[in-house]
RODO-2510 file (C-alpha; in nm, 4 decimals, decimal comma):
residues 294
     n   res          X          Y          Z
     1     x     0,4063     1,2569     2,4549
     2     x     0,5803     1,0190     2,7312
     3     x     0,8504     0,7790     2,7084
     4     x     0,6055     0,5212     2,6718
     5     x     0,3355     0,6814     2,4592
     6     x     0,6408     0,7275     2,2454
     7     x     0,7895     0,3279     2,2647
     8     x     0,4122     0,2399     2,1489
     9     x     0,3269     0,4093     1,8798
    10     x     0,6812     0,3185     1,7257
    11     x     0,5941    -0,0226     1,7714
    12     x     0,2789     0,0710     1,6055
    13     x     0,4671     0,2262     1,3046
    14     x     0,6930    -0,0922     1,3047
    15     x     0,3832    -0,3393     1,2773
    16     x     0,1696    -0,1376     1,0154
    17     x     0,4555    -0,1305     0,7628
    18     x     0,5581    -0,5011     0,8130
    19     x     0,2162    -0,5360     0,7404
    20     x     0,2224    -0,2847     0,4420
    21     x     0,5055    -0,5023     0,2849
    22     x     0,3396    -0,8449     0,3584
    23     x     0,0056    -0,6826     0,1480
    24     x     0,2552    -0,5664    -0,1370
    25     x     0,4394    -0,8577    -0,2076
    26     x     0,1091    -0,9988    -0,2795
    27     x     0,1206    -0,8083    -0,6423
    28     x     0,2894    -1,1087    -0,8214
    29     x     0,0254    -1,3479    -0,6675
    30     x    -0,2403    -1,1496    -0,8125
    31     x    -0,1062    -1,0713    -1,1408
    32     x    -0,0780    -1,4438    -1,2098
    33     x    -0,3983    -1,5183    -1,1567
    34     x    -0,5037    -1,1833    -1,4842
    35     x    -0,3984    -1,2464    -1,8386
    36     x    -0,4273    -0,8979    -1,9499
    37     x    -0,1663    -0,6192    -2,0259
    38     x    -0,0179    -0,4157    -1,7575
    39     x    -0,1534    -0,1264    -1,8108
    40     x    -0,5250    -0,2918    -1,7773
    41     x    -0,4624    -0,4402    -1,4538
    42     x    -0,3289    -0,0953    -1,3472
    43     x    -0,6433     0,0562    -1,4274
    44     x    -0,8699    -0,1390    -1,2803
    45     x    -0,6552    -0,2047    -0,9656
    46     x    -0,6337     0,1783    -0,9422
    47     x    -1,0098     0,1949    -0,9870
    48     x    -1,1144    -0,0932    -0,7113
    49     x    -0,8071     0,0320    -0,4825
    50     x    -0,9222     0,3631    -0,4969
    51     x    -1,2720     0,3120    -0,4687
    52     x    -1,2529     0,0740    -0,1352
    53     x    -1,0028     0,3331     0,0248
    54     x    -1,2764     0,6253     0,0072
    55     x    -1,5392     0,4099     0,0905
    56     x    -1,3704     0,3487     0,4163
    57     x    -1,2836     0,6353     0,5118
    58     x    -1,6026     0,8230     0,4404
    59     x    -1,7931     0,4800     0,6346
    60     x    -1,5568     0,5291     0,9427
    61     x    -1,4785     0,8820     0,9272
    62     x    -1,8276     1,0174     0,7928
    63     x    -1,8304     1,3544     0,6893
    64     x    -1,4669     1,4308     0,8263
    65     x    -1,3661     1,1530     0,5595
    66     x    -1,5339     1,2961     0,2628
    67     x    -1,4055     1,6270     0,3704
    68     x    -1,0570     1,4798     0,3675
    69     x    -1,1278     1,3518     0,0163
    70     x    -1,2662     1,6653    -0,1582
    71     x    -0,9967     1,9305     0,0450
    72     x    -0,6871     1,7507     0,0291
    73     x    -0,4190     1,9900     0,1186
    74     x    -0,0855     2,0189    -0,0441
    75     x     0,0982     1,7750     0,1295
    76     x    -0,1567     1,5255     0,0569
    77     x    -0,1419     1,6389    -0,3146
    78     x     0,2068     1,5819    -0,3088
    79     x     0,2147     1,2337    -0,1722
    80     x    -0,0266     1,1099    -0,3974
    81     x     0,1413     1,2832    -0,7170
    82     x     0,4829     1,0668    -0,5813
    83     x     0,2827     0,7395    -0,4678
    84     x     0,1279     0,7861    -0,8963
    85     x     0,4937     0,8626    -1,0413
    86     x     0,6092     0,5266    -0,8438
    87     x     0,3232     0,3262    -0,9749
    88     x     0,3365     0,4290    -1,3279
    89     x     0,7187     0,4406    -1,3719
    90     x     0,6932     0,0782    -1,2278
    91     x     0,5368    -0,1013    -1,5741
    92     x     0,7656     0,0949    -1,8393
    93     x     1,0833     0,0599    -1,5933
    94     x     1,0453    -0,3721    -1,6361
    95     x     0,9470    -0,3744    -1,9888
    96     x     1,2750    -0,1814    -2,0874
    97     x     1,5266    -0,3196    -1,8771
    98     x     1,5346    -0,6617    -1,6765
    99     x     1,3330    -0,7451    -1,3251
   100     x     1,7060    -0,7517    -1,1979
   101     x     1,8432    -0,4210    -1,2481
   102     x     1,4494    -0,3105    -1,1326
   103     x     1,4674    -0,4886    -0,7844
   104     x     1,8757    -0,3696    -0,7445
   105     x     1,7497     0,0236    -0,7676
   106     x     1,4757    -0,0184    -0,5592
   107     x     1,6873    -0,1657    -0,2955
   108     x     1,8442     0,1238    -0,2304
   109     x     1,5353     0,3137    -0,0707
   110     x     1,6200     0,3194     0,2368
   111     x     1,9317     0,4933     0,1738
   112     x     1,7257     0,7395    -0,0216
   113     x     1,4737     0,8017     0,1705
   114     x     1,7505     0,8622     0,5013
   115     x     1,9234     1,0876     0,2470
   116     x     1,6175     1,2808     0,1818
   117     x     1,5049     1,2909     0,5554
   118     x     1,8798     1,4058     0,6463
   119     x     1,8577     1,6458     0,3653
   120     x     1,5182     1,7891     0,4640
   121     x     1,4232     1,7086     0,8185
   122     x     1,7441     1,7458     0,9522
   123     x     1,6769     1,3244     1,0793
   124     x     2,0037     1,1890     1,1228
   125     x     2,0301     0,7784     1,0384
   126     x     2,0911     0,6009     1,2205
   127     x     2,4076     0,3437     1,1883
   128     x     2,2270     0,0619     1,2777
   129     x     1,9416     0,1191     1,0332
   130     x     2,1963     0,2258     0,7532
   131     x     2,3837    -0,0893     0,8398
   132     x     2,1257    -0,3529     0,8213
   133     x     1,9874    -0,1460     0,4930
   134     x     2,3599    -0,2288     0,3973
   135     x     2,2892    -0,6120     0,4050
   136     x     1,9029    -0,5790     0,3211
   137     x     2,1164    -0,4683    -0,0171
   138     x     2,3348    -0,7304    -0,0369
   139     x     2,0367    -0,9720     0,0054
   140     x     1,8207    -0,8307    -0,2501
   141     x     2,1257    -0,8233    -0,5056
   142     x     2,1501    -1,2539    -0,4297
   143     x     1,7941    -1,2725    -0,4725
   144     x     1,7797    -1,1397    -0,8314
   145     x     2,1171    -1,3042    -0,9049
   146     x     2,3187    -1,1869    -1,2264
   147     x     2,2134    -0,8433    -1,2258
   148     x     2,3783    -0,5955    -1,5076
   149     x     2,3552    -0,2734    -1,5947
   150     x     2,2551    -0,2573    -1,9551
   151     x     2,2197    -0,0398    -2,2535
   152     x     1,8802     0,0021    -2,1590
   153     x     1,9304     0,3112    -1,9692
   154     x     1,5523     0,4767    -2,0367
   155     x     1,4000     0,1559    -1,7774
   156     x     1,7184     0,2159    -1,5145
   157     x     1,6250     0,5834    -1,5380
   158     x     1,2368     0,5261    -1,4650
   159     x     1,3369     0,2714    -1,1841
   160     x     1,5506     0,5425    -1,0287
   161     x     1,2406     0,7964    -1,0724
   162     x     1,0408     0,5419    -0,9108
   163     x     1,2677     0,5013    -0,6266
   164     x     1,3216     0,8222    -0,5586
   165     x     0,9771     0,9330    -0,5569
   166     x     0,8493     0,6033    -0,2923
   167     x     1,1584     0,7927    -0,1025
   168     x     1,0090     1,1395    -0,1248
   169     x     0,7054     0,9735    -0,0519
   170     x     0,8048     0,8413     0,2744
   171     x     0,9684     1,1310     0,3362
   172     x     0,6793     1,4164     0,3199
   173     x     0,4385     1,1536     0,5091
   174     x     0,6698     1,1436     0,8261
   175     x     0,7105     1,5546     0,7979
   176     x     0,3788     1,6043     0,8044
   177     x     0,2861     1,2941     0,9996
   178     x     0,0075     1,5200     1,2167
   179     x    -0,2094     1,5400     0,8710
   180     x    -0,4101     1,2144     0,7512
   181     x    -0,2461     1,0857     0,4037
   182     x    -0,5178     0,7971     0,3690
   183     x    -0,7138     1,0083     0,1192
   184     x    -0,3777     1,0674    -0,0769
   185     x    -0,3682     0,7084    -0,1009
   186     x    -0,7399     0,6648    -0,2421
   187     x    -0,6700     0,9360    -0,4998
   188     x    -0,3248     0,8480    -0,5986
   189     x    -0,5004     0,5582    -0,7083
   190     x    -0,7413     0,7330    -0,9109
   191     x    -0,4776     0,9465    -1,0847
   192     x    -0,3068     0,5813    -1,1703
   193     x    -0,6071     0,5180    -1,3318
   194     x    -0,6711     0,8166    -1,5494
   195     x    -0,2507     0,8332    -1,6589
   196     x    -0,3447     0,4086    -1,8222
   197     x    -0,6385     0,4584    -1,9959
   198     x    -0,4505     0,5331    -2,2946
   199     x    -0,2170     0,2848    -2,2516
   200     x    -0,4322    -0,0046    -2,1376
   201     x    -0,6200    -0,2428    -2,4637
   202     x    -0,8460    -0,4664    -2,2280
   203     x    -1,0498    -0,2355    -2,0100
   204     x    -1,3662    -0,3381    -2,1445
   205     x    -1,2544    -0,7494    -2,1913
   206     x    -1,2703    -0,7785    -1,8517
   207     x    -1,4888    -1,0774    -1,7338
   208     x    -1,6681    -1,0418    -1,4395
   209     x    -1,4562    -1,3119    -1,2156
   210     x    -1,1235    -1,1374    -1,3390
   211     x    -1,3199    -0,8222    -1,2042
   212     x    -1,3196    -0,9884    -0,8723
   213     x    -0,9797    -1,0916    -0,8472
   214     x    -0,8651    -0,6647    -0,9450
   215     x    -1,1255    -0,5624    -0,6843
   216     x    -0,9598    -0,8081    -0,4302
   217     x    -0,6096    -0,6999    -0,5374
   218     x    -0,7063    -0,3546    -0,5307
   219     x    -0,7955    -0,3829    -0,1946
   220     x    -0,5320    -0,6335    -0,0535
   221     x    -0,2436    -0,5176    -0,2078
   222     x    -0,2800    -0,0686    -0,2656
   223     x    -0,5812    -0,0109    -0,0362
   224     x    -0,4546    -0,2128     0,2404
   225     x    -0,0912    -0,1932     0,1546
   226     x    -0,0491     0,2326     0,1127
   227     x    -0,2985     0,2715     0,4021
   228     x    -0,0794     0,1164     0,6276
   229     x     0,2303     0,2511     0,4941
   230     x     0,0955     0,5589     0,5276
   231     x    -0,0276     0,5100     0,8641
   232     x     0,3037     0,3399     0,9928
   233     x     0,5685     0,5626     0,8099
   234     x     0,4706     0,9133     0,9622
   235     x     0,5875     0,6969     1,3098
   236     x     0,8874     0,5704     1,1937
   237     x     1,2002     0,7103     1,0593
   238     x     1,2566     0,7479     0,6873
   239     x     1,4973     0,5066     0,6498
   240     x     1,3628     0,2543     0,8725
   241     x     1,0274     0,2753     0,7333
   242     x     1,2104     0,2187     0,3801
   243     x     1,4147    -0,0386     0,5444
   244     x     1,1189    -0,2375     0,6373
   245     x     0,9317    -0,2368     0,3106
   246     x     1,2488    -0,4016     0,1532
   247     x     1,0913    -0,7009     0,3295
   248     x     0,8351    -0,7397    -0,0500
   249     x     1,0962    -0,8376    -0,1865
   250     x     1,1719    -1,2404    -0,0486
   251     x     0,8066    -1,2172     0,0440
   252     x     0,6885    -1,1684    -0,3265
   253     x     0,8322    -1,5936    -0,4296
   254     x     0,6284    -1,7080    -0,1059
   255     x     0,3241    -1,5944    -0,2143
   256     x     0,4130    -1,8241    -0,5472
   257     x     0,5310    -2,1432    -0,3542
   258     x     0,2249    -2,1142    -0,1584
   259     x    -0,0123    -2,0668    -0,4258
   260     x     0,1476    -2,2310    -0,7217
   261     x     0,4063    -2,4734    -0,5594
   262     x     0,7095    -2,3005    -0,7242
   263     x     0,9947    -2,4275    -0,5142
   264     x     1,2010    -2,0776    -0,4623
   265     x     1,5774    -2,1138    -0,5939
   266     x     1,8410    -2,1884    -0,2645
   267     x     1,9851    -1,8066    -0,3485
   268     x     1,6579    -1,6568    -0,2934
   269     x     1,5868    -1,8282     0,0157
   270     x     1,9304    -1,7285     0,1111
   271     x     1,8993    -1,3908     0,0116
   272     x     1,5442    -1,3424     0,1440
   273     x     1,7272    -1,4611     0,5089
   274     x     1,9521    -1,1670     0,4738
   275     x     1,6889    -0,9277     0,3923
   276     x     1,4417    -1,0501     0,7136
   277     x     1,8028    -1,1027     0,9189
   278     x     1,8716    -0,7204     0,8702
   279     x     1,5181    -0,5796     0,8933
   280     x     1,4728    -0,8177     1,1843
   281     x     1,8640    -0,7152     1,3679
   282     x     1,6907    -0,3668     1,3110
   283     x     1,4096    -0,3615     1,4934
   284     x     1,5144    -0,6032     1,7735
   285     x     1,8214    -0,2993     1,8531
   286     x     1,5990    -0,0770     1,7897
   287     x     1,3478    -0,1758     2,0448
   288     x     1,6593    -0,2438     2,2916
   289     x     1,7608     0,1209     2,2300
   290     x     1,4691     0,2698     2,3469
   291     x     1,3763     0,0236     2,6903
   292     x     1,4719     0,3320     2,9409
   293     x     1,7683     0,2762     3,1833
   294     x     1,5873     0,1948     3,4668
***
């Protein structure tokens, strides 16, 4: 591919996982708006995200897209198996140790995911990336405020599994970023689904417009969300992909000021401007980097 064919489709990467982490940070929007148990709202989000994902694919793709459904490949097997481990170590993770200590681990992801990609792609990080992922940290850590490590070590240990498998994650979709992961997204989804069922109490209390709020965060937050992670990470590197997605975080209390006029507290606006600052410093050098000489 040219220089330029290059410069655009990283731009393309760039803009499909801002995207990705503006549909994500939609989750606490949504989940206001249900009163059921976690495990419920997993299930049916699962179900509708799922769902919407294969019916796209097979409505745009046609046949090719059902194929990709029914003959996943191994890579796509083991993408969705890490996207399902993230999503269900999520729930269990914040009901045994505090949103704090939660938000902390997962701010480390880019620094995971470079350590993977180092690790097994041989993709060096870059300094700048690792720097701004640096203060992306520091940001995140203001946000949350008094975060402490606990006795509650089972919920730190399922954040770190979570973590490290959205790193893994990010990691095998850029490897094999010539093979189509949207189907591992639809039945990552699915799997989701299956793992709550024994979990969840309120499948069947579900009223018909709380069944159109899941089926519009199903498709808002996972379908659109993992499609265009997937889509944008395999074009990115792992740790500025990662890097990126840390923007969910001081997105997540917008989507509650806007909705339900909760004023934000001054240290998460001022740690949401570090986060966007550093993701922002990122790209902008990183766009700089690549204009050629001439």
């Amino acid at each position: 591919m040219s220089p330029g064919g290059t410069r655009s489709q990283h731009r393309l990467g760039i803009a499909l996982v801002v995207a990705a982490a503006f549909a994500f940070s939609t989750a606490p929007f949504f989940t206001r708006l249900l009163a059921y148990d976690s495990w419920t709202i997993l299930f049916w989000r699962g179900v509708f995200g799922g769902s919407l994902i294969a019916v796209i694919m097979v409505v745009l793709q046609g046949r090719a897209g059902l194929r990709d459904l029914v003959g996943m490949g191994r890579s796509g097997w083991l993408v969705a198996l890490y996207s399902t481990v993230a999503m269900i170590a999520f729930i269990p993770s914040l009901q045994l140790t505090s949103v704090s200590n939660v938000a902390i681990i997962i701010a480390t992801g880019p620094f995971l995911a470079a350590g993977l990609a180092w690790l097994w792609l041989r993709e060096i990080p870059r300094s700048r990336t690792i720097w701004a992922s640096v203060v992306a940290l520091c940001g995140v850590a203001i946000i949350v405020g008094n975060a402490q490590l606990g006795s509650d070590l089972l919920g730190i240990g399922l954040a770190c599994v979570m973590a490290l498998a959205i790193a893994a994650m990010t990691v095998m979709v850029r490897r094999h970023r010539d093979t189509s992961m949207v189907a591992a997204a639809a039945i990552s989804n699915f799997l989701t689904s299956v793992v709550c069922i024994p979990f969840a109490h309120g499948i069947t209390a579900v009223t018909g417009g709380d069944l159109l709020i899941l089926a519009m965060f199903g498709f808002f937050q996972v379908a659109l969300g993992l499609t265009m992670f997937f889509l944008g990470s395999r074009l990115l590197p792992s740790g500025q992909a990662a890097l990126i997605s840390t923007l969910e975080t001081p997105l997540m209390p917008f989507w509650i000021w806007l909705a339900f006029a909760e004023v934000p507290a001054l240290r998460v606006l001022l740690g949401g401007a570090l986060v966007m600052g550093a993701v922002i410093a990122d790209i902008v050098g990183d766009s700089r980097a690549q204009k050629p000489s001439s």
